[in-house]
C-alpha positions in Angstrom: 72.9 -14.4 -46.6 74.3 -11.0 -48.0 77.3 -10.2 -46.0 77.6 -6.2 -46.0 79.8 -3.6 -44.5 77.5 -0.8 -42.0 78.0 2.1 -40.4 77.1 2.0 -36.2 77.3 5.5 -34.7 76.3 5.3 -30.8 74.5 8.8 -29.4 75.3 10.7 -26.1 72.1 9.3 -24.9 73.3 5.7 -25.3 70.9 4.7 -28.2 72.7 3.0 -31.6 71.9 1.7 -34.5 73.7 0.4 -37.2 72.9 1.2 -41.4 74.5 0.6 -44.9 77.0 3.4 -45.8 74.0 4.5 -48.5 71.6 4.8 -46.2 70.3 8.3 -45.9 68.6 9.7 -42.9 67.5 13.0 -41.7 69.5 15.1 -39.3 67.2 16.9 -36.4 68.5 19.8 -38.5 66.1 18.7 -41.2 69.2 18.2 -44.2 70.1 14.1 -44.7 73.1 13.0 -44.9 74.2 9.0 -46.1 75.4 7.3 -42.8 78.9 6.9 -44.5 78.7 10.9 -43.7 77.8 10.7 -40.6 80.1 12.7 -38.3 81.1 12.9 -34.3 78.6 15.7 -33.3 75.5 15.5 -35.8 72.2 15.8 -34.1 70.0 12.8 -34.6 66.4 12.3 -33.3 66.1 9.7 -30.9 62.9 7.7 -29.1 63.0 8.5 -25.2 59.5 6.5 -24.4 58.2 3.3 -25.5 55.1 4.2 -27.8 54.7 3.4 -31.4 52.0 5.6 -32.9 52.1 9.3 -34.0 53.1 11.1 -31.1 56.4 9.6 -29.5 59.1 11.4 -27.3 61.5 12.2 -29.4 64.8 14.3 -28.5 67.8 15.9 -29.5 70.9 13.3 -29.6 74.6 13.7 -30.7 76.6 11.1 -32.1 79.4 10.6 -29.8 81.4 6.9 -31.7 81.0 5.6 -35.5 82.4 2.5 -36.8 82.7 0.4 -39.7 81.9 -3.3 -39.5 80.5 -6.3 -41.6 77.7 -7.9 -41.0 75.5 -10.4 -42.2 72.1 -9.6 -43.5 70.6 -6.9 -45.3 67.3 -5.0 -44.3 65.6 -2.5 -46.6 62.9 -1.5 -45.0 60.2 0.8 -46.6 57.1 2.1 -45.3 54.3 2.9 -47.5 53.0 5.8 -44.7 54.7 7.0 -41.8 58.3 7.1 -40.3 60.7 4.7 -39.4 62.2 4.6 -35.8 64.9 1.9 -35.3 66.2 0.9 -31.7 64.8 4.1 -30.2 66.7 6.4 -33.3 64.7 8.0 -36.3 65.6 6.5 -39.0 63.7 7.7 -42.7 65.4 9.3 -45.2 62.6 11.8 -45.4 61.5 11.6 -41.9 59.3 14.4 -40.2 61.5 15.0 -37.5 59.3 17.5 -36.0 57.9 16.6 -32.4 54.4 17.7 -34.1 54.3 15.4 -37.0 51.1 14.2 -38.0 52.8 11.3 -39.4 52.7 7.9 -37.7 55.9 6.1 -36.6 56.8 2.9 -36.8 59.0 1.5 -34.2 61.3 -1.8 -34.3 63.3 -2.4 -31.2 65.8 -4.7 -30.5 64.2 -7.5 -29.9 61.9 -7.2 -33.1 62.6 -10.1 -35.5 62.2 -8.3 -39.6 
């Protein structure tokens, strides 16, 4: 198993998630930034409902703690259509942040097995 430093920022609605340094992700802003960039403050999109489809609740959330630890395993997930949510936090590189997106989502939760 790959063993692999990641970057876990928590929100001020209590949802985290953790990535590698490279990942990129979009900001509710709509600019990306690499997770290693990540900074107390950004404005992240985050799930506040349970659905998985094309509408979910999402919100405005700022990230209130980051950290650096290492962890084993290494996911790479890449969807061929629609956007990524990730323990209840948007996730994509590229993500339609927008509340309208016509864009489905795909949503892994905590007790999701990859």
């Amino acid at each position: 198993a790959a063993v692999t430093p990641m970057v876990t920022f928590t929100t001020d609605s209590n949802h985290s998630v953790s990535a590698s340094p490279d990942h990129y992700m979009t900001l509710a802003n709509g600019t990306s930034k690499s997770t290693k960039n990540l900074e107390f403050g950004h404005i992240v999109m985050v799930q506040n409902d349970d659905k998985s489809g094309s509408k979910p609740d999402l919100s405005e959330a700022s990230i209130v703690d980051i950290s650096i630890t290492t962890e084993v395993g290494l996911y790479a997930p890449y969807t061929l259509s629609g956007d990524l949510i990730v323990h209840r936090v948007a996730m994509d590189d590229d993500c339609n942040t927008r509340k309208d997106s016509e864009r489905p989502w795909i949503t892994v939760q905590e007790n999701d097995n990859w």
